[in-house]
C-alpha positions in Angstrom: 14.7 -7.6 1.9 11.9 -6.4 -0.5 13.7 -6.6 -4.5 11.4 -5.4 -7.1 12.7 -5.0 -11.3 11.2 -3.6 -14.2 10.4 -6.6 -17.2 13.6 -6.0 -18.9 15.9 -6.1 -15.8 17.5 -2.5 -16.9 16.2 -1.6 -13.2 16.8 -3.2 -9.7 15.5 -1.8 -6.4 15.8 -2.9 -2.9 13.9 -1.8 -0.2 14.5 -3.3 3.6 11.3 -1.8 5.0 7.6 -3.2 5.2 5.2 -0.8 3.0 3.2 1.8 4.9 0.1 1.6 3.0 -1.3 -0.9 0.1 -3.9 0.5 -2.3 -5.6 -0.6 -5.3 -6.2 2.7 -7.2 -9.5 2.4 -9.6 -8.9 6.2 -11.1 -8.6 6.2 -15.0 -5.2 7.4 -15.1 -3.7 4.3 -13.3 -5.9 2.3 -15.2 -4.5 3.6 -18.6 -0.7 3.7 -17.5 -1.2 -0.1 -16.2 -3.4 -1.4 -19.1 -5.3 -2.7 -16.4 -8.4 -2.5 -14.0 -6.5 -1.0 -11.2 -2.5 -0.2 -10.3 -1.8 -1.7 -6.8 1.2 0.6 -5.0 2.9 -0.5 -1.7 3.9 3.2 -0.2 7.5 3.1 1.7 9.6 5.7 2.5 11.6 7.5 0.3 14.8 7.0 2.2 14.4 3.5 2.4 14.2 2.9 -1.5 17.6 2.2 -2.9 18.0 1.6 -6.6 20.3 -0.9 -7.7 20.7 -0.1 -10.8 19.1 1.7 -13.9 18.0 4.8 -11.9 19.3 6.8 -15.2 16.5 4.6 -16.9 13.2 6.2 -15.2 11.7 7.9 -17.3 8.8 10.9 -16.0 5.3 11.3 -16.4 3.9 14.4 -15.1 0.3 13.2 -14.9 -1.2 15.6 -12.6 -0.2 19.1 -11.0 1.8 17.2 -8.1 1.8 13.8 -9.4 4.6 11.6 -11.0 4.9 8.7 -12.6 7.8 6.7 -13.0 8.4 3.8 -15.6 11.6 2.3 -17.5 12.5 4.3 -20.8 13.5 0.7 -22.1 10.7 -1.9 -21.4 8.2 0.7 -19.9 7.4 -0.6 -16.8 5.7 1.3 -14.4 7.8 1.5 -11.0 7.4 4.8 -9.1 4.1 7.0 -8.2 4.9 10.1 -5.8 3.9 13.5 -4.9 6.6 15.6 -6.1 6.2 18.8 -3.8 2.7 17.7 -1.4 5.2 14.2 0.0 8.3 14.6 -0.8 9.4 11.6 1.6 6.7 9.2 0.1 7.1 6.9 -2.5 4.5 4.0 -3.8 5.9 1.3 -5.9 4.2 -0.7 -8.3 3.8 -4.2 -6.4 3.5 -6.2 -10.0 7.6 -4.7 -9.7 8.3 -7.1 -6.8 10.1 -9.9 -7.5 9.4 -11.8 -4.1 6.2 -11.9 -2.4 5.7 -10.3 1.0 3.0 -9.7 3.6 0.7 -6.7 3.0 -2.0 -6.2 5.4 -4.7 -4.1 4.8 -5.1 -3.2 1.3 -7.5 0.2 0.8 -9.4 0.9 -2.4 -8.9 4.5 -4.1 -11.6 5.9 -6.6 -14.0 3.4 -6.5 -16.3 5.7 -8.4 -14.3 5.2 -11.8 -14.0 1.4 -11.0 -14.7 -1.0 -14.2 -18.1 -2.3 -14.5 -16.5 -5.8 -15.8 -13.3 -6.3 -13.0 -16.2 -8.7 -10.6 -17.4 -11.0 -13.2 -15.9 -14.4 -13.5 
């Protein structure tokens, strides 16, 4: 059983399913909503995602035509990416949510082009 919380602990998920697909997404709107060089997402179903608690609490970014982003209205931690209308039945959760490790296989890079000169030096 996968658990995964937002920094404040206003939301709980649960999924029992292993992710579909890993990626580290290099684009410069997951690097602004994270604050970081890349977002890493672990895709599961939709119907295998079951919120805990503090669903109320998502708040929704609309940061594309089809694209949403989900975070918590009270710490602001990102959770959720999906495709509102395109994959309805996909989800990708923000793996920095997880609160227990787990095995991920593969893990595919997205928009290398706009990756950050500085993320390979030491």
């Amino acid at each position: 059983m996968k658990k995964a919380s937002c920094l404040c602990g206003a939301i709980k998920l649960q999924i029992d399913a292993d992710p579909v697909k890993v990626s580290h997404c290099h684009c410069t709107m997951c690097q602004k909503q994270h604050g970081a060089a890349y977002a890493t997402y672990a895709r599961f179903r939709r119907e295998d995602v079951d919120y805990l608690q503090g669903e109320d609490k998502l708040s929704v970014y609309n940061s594309s035509e089809d694209v949403l982003r989900k975070f918590c209205s009270v710490c602001g931690s990102n959770i959720e990416w999906g495709c509102s209308e395109r994959f309805p039945q996909w989800v990708a959760i923000a793996l920095a949510a997880f609160d227990n490790e787990f095995a991920l296989g593969d893990i595919k890079e997205l928009h290398l082009a706009s990756k950050v000169c500085w993320l390979s030096k030491g």
